[in-house]
C-alpha positions as a Markdown table, in Angstrom:
| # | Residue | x | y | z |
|---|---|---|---|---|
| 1 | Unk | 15.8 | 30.5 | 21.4 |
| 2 | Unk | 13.0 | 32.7 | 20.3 |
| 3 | Unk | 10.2 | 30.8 | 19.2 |
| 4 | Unk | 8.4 | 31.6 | 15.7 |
| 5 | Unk | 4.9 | 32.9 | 16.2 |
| 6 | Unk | 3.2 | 31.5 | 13.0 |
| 7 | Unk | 5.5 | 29.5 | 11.6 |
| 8 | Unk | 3.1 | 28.4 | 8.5 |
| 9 | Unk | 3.6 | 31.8 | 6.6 |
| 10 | Unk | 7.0 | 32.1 | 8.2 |
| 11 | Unk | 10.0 | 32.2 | 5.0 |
| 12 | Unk | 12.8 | 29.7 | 5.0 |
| 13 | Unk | 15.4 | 30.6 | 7.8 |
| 14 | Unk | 18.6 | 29.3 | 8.4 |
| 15 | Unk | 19.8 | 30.9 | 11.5 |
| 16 | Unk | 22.6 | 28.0 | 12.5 |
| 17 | Unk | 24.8 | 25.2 | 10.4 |
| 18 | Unk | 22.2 | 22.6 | 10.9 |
| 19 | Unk | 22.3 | 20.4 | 13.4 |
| 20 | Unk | 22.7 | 23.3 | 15.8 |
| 21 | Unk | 23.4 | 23.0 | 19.0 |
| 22 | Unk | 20.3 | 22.2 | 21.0 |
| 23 | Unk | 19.8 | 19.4 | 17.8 |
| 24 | Unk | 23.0 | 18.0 | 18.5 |
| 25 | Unk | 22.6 | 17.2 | 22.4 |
| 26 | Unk | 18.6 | 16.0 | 21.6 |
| 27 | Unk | 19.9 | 14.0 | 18.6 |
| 28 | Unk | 23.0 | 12.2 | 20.7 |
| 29 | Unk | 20.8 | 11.4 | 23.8 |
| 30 | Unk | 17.9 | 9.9 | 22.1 |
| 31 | Unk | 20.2 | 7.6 | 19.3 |
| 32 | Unk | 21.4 | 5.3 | 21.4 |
| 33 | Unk | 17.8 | 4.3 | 22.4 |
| 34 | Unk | 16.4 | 4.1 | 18.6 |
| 35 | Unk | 16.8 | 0.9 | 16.7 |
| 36 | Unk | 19.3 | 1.1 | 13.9 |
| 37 | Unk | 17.5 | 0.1 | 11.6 |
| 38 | Unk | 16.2 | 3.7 | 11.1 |
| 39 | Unk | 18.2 | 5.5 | 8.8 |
| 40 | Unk | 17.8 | 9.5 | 9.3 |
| 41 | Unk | 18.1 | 10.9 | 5.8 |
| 42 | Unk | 19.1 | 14.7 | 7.8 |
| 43 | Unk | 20.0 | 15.3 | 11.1 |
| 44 | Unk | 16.9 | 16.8 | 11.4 |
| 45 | Unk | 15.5 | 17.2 | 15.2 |
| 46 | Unk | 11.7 | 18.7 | 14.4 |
| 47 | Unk | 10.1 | 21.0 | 17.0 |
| 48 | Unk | 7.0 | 21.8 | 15.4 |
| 49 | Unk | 5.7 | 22.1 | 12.1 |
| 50 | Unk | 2.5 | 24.3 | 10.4 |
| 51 | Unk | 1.6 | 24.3 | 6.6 |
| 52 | Unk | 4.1 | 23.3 | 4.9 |
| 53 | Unk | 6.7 | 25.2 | 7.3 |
| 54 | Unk | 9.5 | 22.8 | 9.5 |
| 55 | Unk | 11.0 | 24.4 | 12.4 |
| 56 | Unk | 13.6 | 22.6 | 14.4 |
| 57 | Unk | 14.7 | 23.1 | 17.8 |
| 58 | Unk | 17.5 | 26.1 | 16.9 |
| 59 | Unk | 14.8 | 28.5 | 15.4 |
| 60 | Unk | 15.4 | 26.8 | 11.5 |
| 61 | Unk | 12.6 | 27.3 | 9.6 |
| 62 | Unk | 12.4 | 24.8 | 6.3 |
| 63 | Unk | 10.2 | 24.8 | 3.5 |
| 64 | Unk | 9.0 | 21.0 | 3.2 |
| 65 | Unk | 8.5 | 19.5 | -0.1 |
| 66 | Unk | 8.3 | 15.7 | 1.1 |
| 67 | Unk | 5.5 | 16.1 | 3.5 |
| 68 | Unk | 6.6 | 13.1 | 6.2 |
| 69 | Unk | 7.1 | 11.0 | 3.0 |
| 70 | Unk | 4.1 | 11.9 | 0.9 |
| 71 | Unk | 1.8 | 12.0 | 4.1 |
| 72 | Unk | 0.9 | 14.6 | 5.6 |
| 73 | Unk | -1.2 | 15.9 | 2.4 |
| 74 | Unk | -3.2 | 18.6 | 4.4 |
| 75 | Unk | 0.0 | 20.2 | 5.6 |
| 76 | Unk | 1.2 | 19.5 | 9.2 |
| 77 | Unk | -1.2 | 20.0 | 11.6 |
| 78 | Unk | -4.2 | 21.6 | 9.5 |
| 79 | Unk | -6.2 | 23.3 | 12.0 |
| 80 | Unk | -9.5 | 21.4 | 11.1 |
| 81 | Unk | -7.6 | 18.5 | 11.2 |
| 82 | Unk | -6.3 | 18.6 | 14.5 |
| 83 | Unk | -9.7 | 20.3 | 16.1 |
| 84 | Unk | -11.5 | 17.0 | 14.9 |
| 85 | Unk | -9.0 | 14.7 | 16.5 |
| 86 | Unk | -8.6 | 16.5 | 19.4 |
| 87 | Unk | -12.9 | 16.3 | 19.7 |
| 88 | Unk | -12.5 | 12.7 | 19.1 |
| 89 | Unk | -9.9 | 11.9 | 21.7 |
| 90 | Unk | -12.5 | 13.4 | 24.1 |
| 91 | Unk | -15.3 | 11.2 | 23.4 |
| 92 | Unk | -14.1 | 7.5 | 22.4 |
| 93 | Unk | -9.7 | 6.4 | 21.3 |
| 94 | Unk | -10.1 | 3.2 | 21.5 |
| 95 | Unk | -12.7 | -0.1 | 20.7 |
| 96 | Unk | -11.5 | -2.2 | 18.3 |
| 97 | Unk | -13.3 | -2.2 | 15.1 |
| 98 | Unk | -12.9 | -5.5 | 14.2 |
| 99 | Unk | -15.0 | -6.6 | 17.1 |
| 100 | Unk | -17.2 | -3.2 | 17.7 |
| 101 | Unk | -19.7 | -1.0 | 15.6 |
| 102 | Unk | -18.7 | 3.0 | 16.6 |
| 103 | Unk | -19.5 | 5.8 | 14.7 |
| 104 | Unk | -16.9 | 6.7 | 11.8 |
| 105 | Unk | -15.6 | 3.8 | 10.4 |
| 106 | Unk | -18.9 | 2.4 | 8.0 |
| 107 | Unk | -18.9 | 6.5 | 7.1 |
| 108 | Unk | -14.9 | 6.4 | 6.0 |
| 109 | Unk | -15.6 | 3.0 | 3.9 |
| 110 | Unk | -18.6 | 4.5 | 2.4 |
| 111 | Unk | -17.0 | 7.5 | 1.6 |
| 112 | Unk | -13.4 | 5.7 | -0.1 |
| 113 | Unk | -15.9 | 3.5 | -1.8 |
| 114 | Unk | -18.2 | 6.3 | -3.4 |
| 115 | Unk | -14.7 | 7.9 | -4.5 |
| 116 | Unk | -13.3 | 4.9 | -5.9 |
| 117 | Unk | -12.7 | 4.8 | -10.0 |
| 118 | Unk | -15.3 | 2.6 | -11.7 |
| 119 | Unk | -17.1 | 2.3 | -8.3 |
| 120 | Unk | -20.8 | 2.0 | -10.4 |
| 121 | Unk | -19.4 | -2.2 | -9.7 |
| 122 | Unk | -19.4 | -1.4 | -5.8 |
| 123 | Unk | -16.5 | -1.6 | -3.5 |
| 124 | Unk | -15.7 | -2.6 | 0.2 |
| 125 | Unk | -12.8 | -1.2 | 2.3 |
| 126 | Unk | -10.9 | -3.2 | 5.4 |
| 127 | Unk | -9.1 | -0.3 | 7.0 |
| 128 | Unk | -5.7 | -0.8 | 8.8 |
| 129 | Unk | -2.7 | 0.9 | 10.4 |
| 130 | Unk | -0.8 | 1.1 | 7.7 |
| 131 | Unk | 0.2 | 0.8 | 4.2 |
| 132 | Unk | 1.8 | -2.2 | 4.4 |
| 133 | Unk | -0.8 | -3.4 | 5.8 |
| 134 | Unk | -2.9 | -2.6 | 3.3 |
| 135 | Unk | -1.3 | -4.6 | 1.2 |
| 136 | Unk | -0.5 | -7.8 | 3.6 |
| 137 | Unk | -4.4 | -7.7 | 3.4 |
| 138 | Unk | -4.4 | -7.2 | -0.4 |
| 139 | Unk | -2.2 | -10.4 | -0.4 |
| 140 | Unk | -4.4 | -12.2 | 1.5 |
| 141 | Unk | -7.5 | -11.7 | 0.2 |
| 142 | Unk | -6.1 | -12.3 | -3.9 |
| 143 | Unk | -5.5 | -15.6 | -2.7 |
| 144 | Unk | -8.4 | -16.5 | -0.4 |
| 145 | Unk | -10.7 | -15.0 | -3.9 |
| 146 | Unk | -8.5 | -17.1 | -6.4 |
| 147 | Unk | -7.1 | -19.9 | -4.8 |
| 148 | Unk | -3.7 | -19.7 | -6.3 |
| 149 | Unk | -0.8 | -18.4 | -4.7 |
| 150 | Unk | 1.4 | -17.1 | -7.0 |
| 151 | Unk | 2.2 | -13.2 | -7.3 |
| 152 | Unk | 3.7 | -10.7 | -9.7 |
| 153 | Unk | 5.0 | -7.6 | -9.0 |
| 154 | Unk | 7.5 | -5.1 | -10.7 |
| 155 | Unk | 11.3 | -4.4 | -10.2 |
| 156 | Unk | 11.8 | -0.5 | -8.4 |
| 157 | Unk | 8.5 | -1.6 | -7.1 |
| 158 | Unk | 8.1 | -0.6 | -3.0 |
| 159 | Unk | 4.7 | -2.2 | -1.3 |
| 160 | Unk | 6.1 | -2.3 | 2.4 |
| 161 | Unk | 8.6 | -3.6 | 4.5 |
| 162 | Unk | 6.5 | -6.8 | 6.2 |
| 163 | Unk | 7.1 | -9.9 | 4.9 |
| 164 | Unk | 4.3 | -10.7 | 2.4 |
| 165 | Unk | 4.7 | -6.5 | 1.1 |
| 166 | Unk | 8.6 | -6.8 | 1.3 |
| 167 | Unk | 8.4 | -9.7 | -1.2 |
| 168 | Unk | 6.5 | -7.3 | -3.4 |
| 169 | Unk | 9.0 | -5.0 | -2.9 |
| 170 | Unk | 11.7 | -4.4 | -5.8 |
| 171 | Unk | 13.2 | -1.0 | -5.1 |
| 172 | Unk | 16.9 | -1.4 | -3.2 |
| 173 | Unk | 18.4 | -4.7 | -2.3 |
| 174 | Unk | 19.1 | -3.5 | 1.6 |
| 175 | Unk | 15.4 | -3.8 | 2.1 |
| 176 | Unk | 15.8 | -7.3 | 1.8 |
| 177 | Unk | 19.0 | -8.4 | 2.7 |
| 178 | Unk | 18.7 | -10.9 | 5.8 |
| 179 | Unk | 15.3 | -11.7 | 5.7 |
| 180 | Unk | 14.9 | -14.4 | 3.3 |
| 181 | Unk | 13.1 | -16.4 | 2.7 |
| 182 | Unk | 10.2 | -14.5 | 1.4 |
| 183 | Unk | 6.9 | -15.5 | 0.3 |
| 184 | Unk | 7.4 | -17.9 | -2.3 |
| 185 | Unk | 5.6 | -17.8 | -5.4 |
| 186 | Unk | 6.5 | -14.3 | -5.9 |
| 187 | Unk | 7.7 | -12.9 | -9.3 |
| 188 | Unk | 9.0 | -9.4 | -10.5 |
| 189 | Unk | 9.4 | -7.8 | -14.2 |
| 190 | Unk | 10.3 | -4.9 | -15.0 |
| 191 | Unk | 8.2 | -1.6 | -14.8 |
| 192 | Unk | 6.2 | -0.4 | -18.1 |
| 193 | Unk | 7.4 | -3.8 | -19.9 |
| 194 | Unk | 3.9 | -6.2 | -20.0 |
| 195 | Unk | 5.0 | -8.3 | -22.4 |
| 196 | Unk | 7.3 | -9.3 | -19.8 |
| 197 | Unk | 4.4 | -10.8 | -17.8 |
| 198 | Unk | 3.6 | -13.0 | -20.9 |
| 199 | Unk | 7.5 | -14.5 | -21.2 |
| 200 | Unk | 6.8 | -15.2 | -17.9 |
| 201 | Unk | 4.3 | -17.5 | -18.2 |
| 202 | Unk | 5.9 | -18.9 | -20.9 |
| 203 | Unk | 9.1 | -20.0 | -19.3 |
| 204 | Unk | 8.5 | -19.5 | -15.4 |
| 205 | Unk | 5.4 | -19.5 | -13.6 |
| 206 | Unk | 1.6 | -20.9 | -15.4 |
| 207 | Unk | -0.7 | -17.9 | -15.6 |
| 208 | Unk | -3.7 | -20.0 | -13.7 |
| 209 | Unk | -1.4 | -20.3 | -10.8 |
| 210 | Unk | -0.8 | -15.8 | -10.0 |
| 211 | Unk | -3.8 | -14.4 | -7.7 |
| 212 | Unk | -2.7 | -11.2 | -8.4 |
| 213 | Unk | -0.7 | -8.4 | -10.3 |
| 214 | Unk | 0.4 | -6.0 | -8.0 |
| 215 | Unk | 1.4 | -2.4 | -9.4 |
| 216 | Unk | 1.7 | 0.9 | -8.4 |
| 217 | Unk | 0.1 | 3.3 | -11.2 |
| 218 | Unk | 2.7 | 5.9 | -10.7 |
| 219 | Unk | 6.1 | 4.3 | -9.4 |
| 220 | Unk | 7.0 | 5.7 | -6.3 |
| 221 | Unk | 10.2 | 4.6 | -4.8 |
| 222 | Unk | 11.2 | 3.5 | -7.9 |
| 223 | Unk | 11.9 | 7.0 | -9.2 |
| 224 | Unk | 8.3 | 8.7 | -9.7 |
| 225 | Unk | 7.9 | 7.0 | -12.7 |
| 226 | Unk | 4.6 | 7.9 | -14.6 |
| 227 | Unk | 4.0 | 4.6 | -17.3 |
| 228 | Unk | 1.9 | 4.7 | -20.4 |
| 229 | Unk | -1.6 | 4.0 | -20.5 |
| 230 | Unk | -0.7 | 1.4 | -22.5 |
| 231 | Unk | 1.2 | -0.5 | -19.5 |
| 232 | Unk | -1.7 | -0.2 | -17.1 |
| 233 | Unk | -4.2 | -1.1 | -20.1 |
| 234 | Unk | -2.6 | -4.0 | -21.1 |
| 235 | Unk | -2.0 | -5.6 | -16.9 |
| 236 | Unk | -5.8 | -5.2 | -17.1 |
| 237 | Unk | -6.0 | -7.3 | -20.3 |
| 238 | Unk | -4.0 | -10.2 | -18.5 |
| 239 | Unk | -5.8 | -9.9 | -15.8 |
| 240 | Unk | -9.2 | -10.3 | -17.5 |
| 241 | Unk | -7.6 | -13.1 | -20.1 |
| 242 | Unk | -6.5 | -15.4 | -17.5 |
| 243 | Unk | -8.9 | -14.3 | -14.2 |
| 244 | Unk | -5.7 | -12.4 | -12.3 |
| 245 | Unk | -6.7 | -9.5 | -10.2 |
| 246 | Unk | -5.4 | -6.4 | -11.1 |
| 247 | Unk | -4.0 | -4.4 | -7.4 |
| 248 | Unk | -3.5 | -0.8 | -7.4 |
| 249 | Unk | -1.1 | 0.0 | -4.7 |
| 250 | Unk | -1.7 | 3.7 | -4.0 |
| 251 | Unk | -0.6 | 4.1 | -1.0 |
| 252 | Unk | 1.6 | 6.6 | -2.2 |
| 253 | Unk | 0.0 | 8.0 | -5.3 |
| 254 | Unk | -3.7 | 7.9 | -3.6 |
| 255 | Unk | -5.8 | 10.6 | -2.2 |
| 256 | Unk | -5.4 | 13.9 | -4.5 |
| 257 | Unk | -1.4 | 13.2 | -4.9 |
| 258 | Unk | -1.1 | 13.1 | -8.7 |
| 259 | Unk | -4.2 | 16.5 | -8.3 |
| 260 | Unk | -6.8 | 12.9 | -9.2 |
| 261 | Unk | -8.6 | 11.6 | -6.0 |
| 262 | Unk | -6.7 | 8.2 | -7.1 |
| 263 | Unk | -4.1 | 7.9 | -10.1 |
| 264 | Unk | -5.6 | 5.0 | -11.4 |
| 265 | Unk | -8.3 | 8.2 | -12.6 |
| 266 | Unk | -5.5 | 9.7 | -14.5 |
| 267 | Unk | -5.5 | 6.3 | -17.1 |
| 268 | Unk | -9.0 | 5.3 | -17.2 |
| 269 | Unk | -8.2 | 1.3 | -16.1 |
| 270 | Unk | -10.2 | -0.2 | -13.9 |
| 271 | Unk | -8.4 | -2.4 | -10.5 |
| 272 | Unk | -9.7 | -5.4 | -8.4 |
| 273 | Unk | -8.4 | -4.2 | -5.4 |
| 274 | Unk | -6.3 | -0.9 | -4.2 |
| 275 | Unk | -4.1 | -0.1 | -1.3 |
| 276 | Unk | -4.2 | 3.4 | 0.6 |
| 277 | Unk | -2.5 | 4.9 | 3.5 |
| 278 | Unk | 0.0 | 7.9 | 4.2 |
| 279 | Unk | -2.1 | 10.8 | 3.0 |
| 280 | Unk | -5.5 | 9.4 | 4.0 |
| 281 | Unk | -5.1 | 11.0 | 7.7 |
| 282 | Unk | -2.9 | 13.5 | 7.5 |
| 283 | Unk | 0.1 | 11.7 | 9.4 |
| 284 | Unk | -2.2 | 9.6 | 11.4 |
| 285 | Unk | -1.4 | 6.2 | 11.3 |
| 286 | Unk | -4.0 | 4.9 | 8.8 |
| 287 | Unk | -4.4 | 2.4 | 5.7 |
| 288 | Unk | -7.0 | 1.0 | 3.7 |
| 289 | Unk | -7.9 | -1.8 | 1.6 |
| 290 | Unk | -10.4 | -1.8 | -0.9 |
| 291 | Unk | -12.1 | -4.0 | -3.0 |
| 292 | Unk | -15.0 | -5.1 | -5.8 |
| 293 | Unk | -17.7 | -6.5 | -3.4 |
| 294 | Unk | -17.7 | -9.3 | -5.6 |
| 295 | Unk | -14.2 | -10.2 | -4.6 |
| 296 | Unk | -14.0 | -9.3 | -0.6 |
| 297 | Unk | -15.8 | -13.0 | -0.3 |
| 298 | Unk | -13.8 | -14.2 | 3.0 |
| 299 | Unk | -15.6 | -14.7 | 5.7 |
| 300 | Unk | -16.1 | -13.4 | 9.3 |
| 301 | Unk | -12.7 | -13.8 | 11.3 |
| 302 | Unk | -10.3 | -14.1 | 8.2 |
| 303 | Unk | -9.0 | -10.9 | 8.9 |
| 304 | Unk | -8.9 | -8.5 | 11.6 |
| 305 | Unk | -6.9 | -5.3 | 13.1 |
| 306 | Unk | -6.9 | -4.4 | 16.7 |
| 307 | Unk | -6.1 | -1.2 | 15.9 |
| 308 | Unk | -6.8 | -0.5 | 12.6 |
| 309 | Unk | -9.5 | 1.9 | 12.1 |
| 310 | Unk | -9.0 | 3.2 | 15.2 |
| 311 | Unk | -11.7 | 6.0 | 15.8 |
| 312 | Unk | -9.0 | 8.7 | 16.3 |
| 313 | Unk | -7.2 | 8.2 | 12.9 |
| 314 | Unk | -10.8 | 7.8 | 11.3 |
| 315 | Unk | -11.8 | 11.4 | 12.7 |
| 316 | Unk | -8.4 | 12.8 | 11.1 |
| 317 | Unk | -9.4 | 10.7 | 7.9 |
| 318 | Unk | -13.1 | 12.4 | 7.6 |
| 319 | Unk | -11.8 | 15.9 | 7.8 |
| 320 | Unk | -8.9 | 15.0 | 5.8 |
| 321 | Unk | -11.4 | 14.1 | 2.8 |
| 322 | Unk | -13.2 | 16.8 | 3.7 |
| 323 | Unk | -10.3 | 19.4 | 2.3 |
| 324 | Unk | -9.3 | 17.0 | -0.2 |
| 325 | Unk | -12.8 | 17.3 | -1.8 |
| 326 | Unk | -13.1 | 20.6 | -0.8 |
| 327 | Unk | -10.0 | 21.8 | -3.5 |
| 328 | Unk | -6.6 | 20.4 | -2.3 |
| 329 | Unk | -7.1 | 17.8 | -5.2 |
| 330 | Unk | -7.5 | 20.6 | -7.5 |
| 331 | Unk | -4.8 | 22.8 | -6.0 |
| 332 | Unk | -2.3 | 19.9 | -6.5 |
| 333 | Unk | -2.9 | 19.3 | -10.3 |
| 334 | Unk | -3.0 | 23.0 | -10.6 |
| 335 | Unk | 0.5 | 23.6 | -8.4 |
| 336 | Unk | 1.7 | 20.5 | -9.3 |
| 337 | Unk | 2.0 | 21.2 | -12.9 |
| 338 | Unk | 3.0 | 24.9 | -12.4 |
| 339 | Unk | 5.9 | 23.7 | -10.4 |
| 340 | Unk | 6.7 | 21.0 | -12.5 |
| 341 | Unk | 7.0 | 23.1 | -15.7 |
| 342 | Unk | 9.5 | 25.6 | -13.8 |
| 343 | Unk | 11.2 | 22.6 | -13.2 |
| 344 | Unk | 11.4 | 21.2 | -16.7 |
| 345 | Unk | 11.7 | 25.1 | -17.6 |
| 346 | Unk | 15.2 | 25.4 | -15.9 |
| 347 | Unk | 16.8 | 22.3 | -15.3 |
| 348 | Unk | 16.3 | 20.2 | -19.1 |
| 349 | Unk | 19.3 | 20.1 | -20.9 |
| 350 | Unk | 21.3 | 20.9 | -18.1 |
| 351 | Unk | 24.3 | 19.5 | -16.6 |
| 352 | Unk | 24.3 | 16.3 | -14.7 |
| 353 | Unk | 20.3 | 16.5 | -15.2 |
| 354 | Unk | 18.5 | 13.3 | -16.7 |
| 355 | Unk | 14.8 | 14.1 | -16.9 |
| 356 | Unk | 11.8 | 16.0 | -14.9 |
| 357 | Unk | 8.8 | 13.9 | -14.5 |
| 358 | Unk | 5.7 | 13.3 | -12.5 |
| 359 | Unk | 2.2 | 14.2 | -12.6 |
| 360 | Unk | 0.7 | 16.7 | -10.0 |
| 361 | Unk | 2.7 | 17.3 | -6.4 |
| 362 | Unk | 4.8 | 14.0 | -7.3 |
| 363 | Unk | 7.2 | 15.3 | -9.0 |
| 364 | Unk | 10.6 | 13.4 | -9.7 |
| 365 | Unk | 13.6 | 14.6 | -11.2 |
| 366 | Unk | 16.6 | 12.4 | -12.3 |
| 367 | Unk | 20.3 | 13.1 | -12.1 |
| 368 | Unk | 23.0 | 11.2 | -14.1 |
| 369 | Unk | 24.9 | 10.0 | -10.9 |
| 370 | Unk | 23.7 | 8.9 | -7.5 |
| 371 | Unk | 26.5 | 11.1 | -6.4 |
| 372 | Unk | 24.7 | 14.3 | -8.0 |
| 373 | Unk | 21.7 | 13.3 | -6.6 |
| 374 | Unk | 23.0 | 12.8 | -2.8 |
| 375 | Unk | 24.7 | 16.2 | -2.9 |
| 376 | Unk | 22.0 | 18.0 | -4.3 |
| 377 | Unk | 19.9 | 16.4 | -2.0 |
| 378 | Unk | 22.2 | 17.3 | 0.9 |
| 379 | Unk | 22.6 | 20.9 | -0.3 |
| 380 | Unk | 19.2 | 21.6 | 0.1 |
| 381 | Unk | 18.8 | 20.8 | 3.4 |
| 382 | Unk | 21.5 | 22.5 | 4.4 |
| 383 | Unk | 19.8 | 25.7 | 2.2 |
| 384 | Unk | 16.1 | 25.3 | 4.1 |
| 385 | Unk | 14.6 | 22.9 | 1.7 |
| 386 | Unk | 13.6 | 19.2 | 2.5 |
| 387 | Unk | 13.3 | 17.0 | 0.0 |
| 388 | Unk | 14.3 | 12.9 | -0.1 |
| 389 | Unk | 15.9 | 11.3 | -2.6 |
| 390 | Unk | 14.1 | 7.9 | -4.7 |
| 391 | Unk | 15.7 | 5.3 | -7.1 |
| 392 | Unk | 19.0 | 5.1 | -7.4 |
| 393 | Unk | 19.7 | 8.7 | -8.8 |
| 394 | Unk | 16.5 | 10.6 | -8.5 |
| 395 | Unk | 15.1 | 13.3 | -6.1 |
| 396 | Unk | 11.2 | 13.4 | -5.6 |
| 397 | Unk | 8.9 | 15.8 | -4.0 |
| 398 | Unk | 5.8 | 15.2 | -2.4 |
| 399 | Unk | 4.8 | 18.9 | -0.7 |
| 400 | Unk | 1.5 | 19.0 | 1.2 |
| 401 | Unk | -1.4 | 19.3 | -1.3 |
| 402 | Unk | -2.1 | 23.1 | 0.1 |
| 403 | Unk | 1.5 | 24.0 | -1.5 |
| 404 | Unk | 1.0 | 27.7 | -2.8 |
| 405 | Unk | 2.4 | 28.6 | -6.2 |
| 406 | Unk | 4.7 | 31.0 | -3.7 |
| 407 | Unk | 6.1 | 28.5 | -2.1 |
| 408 | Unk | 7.0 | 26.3 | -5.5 |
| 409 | Unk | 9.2 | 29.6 | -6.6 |
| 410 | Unk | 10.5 | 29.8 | -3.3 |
| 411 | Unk | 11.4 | 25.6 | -4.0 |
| 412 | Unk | 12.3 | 25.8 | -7.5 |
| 413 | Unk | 15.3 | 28.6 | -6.4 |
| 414 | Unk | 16.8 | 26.5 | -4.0 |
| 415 | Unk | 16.3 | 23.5 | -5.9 |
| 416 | Unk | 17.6 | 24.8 | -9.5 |
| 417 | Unk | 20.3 | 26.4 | -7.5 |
| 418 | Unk | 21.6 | 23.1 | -5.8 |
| 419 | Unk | 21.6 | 21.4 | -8.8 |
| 420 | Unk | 23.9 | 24.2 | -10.4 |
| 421 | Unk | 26.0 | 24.0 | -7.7 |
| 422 | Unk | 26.5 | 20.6 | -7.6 |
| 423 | Unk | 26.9 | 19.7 | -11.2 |
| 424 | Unk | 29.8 | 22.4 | -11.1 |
| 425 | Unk | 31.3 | 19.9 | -9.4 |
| 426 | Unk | 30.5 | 16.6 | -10.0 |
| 427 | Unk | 28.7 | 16.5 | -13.4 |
């Protein structure tokens, strides 16, 4: 099979029903090794991918609007990207930053803390593998700070899938199924409702006894639901009424997503503590805590990562921030809301259609039966584009933040399309 020379201007190219036939051998040698547990939206085996561009090993070329899930925000293998990891792989991969001072990681915290809303109160970072290990370490250091142990979190919520995040978690029931119990002393409400939090305290849990609130500003999972200010204002003032701290998980939302460094920018509320990861490296594995100085008071050995902060994943980090502040942010809000509007342009009012939402490149769209949803998902990949569904009838997309305005059109066709075609059917 011929190989595409630069696959990250190359069009959408369907050449065989997908899998084809070199996927189909790769994909049924390698299952039976993978744990099940790992659910393969597509039978998708990637080769290579550039840009925005997803080739697999037949010669398809896709167009991919979910970016790894949200993560690989400079596009997939950014050339200055890569050229810093592979200069870092040749100098120092390994030390272990808990433990070891090395060049990088006091330069990433300083540089999340400088870009951190309301930073004029200072900030600290702990920097991990992962987002959900961002937040185990958001967790843990609400309660060290407070000395309660109760948590509230909110239903179509998704924080991770270890056990102190997957008790945060609120999104699908399967995610939880088997592993109970979880951490006790955890409560959910529903999303946008804060006057739930107060009949809470009234009937359930005392409000001097939660360590932490734990929201995502712009629901993720849950449907890429963008709340009122109102919702994020009023967490803040129960937080500040009854000394809760307020946790932004943005692991998801973070780093130039919504076209704002952070979404907590986009509604002017100030958080205790915020959760990073996925887009922070490009697709290396990286996550971050962050916190007011005057609450990241546990001491030496309280918390650690072998791992975390590795100096290869830093190195992919730095440049990372480096495009972000150098106009991906921008390029998302711009894109972000073009492509949104052709969305809403085209598909409002239409059959089997709910709503468009989102803000910058993370964008949702909601369909009136998880079946429309599925299919239309489905059809796209079949038609070149990638996208995943969210909820439990929405589609979102998540495209790199160097998406081009010619590559939204290119989206919005297929995308309008397979909703048309699918409604026809089912709506």
């Amino acid at each position: 099979m011929s190989q595409v020379t630069d696959l990250s201007t190359h069009p959408v190219s369907i050449k065989t029903a997908m899998p084809g036939p070199l996927a189909q051998a790769e994909i049924a040698r390698q299952k039976p090794s993978m744990s099940p547990s790992l659910i393969h939206c597509y039978p998708l085996m990637v080769k290579r991918a550039s840009g925005c561009m997803v080739e697999d090993l037949d010669g398809n070329v896709l167009l991919d609007v979910q970016a790894g899930v949200a993560t690989a925000s400079t596009g997939h293998c950014h050339p200055k990207v890569a050229e810093a990891v592979k200069k870092q792989v040749d100098t120092l991969i390994h030390i272990c930053g808990t433990d070891f001072f090395y060049p990088g990681y006091g330069e990433l915290c300083d540089r999340l803390n400088k870009l951190a809303p309301h930073n004029d109160a200072g900030w600290q970072t702990f920097l991990s593998n992962s987002g959900t290990e961002a937040v185990e370490a958001a967790i843990k250091l609400a309660r060290y700070h407070t000395g309660r142990s109760q948590l509230i979190a909110f239903r179509g919520g998704f924080h991770g899938r270890s056990l102190g995040s997957l008790s945060l978690t609120a999104s699908k029931p399967k995610y939880r199924k088997g592993f109970g119990p979880l951490t006790p002393g955890t409560h959910h409400v529903e999303y946008g409702d804060w006057q739930a939090i107060e009949r809470l305290f009234q009937t359930t849990v005392p409000a001097q006894e939660v360590a932490a609130i734990v929201v995502e500003p712009v629901q993720g999972e849950g449907g890429y639901i963008v709340p009122p200010v109102s919702f994020l204002q009023n967490l803040r003032a129960i937080c500040d009424e009854h000394g809760i701290l307020l946790v932004y998980d943005e692991v998801q939302s973070g780093m130039g997503r919504t076209g704002k460094m952070f979404a907590a920018e986009h509604f002017g509320v100030r958080p205790d503590i915020i959760t990073l990861a996925k887009g922070i490296a490009s697709g290396m594995p990286l996550g971050a805590m962050m916190a007011r100085k005057e609450i990241m008071t546990w001491p030496g050995g309280s918390h650690g990562s072998t791992c975390g902060g590795n100096p290869v994943c830093i190195a992919a980090a730095l440049a990372t921030l480096d495009l972000l502040e150098g106009g991906l942010v921008q390029n998302a809000a711009v894109v972000g809301d073009a492509y949104k509007q052709m969305l809403s342009e085209t598909l409002t009012g239409q059959p089997g259609i709910q709503e468009v939402r989102g803000v910058g490149l993370m964008i949702g769209v909601e369909f009136t039966s998880h079946a429309i949803a599925d299919g239309v998902a489905n059809l796209c990949y079949e038609r070149g584009l990638l996208v995943l569904e969210c909820g439990t009838k929405s589609i979102r997309m998540s495209p790199p933040l160097i998406f081009t305005r010619e590559q939204a059109i290119v989206a919005h066709g297929i995308f309008t399309q397979a909703c048309k075609d699918v409604a026809s059917k089912l709506a």
